[in-house]
Every structure is written in C-alpha cells, then in structure tokens.
N, C-alpha and C positions, 0 to 999 in steps of 0.2 A: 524243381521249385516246390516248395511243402504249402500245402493251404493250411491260413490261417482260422479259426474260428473261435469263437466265444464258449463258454462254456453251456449255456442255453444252448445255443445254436448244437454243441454235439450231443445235449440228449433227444433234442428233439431230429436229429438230423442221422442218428446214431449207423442206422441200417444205409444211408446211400454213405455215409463215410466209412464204413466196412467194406462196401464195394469198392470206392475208390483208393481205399489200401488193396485190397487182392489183386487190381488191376497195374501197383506197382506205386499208387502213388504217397503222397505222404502226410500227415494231417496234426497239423499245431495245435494246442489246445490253449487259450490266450484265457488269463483272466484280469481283467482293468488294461488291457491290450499288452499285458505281457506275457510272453511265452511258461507255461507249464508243465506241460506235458507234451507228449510226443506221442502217436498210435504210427506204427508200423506193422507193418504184412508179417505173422510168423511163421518162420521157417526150423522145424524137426531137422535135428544134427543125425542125419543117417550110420553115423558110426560114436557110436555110445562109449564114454570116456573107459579107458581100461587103469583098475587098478595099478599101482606098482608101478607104472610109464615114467616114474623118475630113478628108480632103484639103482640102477647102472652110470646115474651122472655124478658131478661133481656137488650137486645142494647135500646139505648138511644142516642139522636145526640142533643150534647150541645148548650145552645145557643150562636149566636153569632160563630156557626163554618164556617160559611161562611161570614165572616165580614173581610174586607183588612186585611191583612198580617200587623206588626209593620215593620216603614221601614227598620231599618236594618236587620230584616229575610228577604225580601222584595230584598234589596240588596245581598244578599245574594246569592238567589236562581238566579239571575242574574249574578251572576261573579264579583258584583261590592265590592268593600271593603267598 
C-alpha cells in the first residue's frame, strides 16, 4: 500500500519519505487529493544495455520511416482539421 501525501507535506517531510522509500515503501504525491506523482526506491541495472542486442532478429525499420508526416496526419496530430 503506497502513502498518500500533499504536496507541502513532501517538502517538508522530504528526508523521512526517502527513508521510507529505501525501506521498500512507496509514496504518492497528491495535489487537490489527486494523485501526481510517484517516488519510488532506485535501483542501478547491474548489466548496462549492449549495443547491437537486436542485430540478429527479425525488426527492421522501413524506409522512409522518418520522412514528414502526409499533411493531413500532419494536421491531425496538431488539433487542426
């Protein structure tokens, strides 16, 4: 279960909710009592990603996938009609 708090409440509260993330737990950050944000514990990926780890599979990247948009998708993603 994640505790809830204010936003006041975590700057003033900052250092014991850091302990209570190292400890495992988990802590809400609410503003007008809705959820915002999230602090979790973090944890270092002991095995650092390696170059090239798709080279041998089946993805492929089309061409021309990075070629403008046609304008009306274009408009689109804009809000424009």
């Amino acid at each position: 279960m994640a505790t809830m708090v204010n936003i006041s409440q975590a700057k003033a509260q900052l250092s014991r909710l850091i302990e209570e993330v190292q400890g495992g737990g988990r802590i809400v950050i609410g503003k007008a009592g809705r959820p915002v944000a999230v602090i979790v514990a973090y944890h270092n990926d002991p095995d650092p990603r390696q170059l090239g780890g798709w080279r041998e599979s089946d993805v492929w990247i089309a061409d021309g996938f990075d070629d403008p948009l046609p304008t009306d998708v274009q408009a689109a993603f804009e809000g424009r009609s």
